[in-house]
C-alpha positions in Angstrom: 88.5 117.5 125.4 91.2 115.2 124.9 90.6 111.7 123.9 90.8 109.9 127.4 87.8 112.5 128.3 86.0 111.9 124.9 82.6 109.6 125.5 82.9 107.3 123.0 79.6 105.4 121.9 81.2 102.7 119.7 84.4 100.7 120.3 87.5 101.5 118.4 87.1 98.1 115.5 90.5 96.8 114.6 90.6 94.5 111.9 93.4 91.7 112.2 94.1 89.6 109.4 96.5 87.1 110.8 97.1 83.2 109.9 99.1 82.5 112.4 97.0 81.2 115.7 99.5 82.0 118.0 100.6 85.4 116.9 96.5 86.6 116.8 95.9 85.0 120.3 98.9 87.4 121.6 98.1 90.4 119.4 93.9 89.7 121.2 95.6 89.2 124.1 97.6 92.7 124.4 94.8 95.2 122.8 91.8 93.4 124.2 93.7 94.4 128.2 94.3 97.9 126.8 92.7 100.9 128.6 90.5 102.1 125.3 87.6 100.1 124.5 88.2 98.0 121.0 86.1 95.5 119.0 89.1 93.0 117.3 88.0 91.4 114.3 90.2 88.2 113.1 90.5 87.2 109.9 92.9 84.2 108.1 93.7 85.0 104.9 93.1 88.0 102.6 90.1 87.1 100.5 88.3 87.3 103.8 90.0 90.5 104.7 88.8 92.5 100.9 85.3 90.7 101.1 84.9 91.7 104.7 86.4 95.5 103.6 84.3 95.9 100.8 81.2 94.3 102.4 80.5 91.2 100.0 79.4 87.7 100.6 79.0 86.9 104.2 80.5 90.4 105.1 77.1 92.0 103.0 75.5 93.4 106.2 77.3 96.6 107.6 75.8 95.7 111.2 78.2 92.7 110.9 81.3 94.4 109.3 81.6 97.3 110.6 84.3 99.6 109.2 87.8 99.4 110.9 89.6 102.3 112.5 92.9 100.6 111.6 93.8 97.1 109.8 96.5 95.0 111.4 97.9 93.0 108.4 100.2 90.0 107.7 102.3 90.1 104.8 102.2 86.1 104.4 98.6 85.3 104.2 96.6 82.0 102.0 94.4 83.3 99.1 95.2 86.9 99.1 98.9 87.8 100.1 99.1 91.2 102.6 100.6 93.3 99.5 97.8 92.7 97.7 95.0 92.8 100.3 97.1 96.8 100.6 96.6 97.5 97.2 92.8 96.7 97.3 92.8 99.1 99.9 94.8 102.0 98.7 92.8 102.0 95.0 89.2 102.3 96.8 87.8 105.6 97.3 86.3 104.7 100.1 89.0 102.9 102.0 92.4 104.9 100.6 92.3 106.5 104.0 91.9 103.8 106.7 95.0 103.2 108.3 96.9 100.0 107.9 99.6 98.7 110.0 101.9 95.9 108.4 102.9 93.0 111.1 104.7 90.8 109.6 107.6 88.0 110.3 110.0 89.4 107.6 112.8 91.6 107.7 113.1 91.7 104.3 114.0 95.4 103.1 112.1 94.4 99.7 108.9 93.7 101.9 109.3 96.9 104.0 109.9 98.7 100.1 106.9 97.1 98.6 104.6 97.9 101.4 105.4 101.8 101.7 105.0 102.3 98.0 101.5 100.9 98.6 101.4 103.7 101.5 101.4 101.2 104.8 100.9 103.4 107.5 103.5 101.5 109.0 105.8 98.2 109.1 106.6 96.5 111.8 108.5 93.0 112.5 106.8 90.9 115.0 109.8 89.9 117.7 110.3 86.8 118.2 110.5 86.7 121.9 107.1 86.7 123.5 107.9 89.4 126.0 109.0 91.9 123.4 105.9 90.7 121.1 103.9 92.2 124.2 105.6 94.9 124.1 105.3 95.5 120.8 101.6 95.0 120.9 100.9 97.5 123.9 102.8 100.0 122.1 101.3 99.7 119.1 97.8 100.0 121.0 98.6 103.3 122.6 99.7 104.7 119.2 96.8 103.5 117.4 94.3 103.2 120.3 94.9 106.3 122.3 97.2 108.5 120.9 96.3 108.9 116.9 93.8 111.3 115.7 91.1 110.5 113.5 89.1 113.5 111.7 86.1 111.0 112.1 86.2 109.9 115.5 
């Protein structure tokens, strides 16, 4: 059974952590319209982002934070910069695995460096023309949304 044919009792969660109003609003706007059911969770800076991951504070409850299938993640964030936030990530045993996509502003080839030696699933430069931002965004869905496979799922 492939996965448009797979019932599916829970959304696909997508956790974005995204400062920027504007770029979240079109990133909602693009996935939320896609054809497989998701659950988009927006945070603003990474110290929300590791507390929601790792369940403390106001992210305690796991009915209320439920474990992403992938993590959208600025680089530039308040608090907790993205690289950082990755790093948390790729040292926990029990979040090493969950995929995390890198949207980010910069071109830099440092950045892009930096956030494959922290093993990003991927990096990708937001576009600055709205039309190709869509674009971007619906692509990214399929990949992530329809076409990846998750041993879990």
């Amino acid at each position: 059974m492939d996965r448009e044919e797979k019932p599916s009792e829970e959304p696909f969660v997508i956790l974005l952590v995204e400062d920027n109003p504007a770029h979240a609003e079109m990133v909602k706007r693009a996935l939320e319209g896609h054809p497989v059911a998701n659950r988009i969770i927006h945070l603003t800076n990474g110290e929300a982002a590791l507390d929601f991951l790792f369940r403390r504070g106001v992210f305690a409850d796991p009915e209320k934070s439920p474990r992403p299938h992938v993590v959208l993640l600025d680089l530039r964030l308040p608090r907790i910069d993205g690289l950082e936030v990755l790093r948390e990530i790729r040292t926990s045993a029990v979040l090493e695995k969950l995929p995390v996509v890198i949207l980010t502003t910069s071109e830099a080839e440092i950045d892009a460096a930096r956030a494959y030696e922290h093993h990003a699933n991927s990096f990708l430069v937001k576009p600055l023309d709205f039309d190709k931002f869509i674009r971007l965004m619906e692509d990214l869905g399929f990949y992530w949304l329809k076409w990846n496979y998750y041993p879990w799922a």
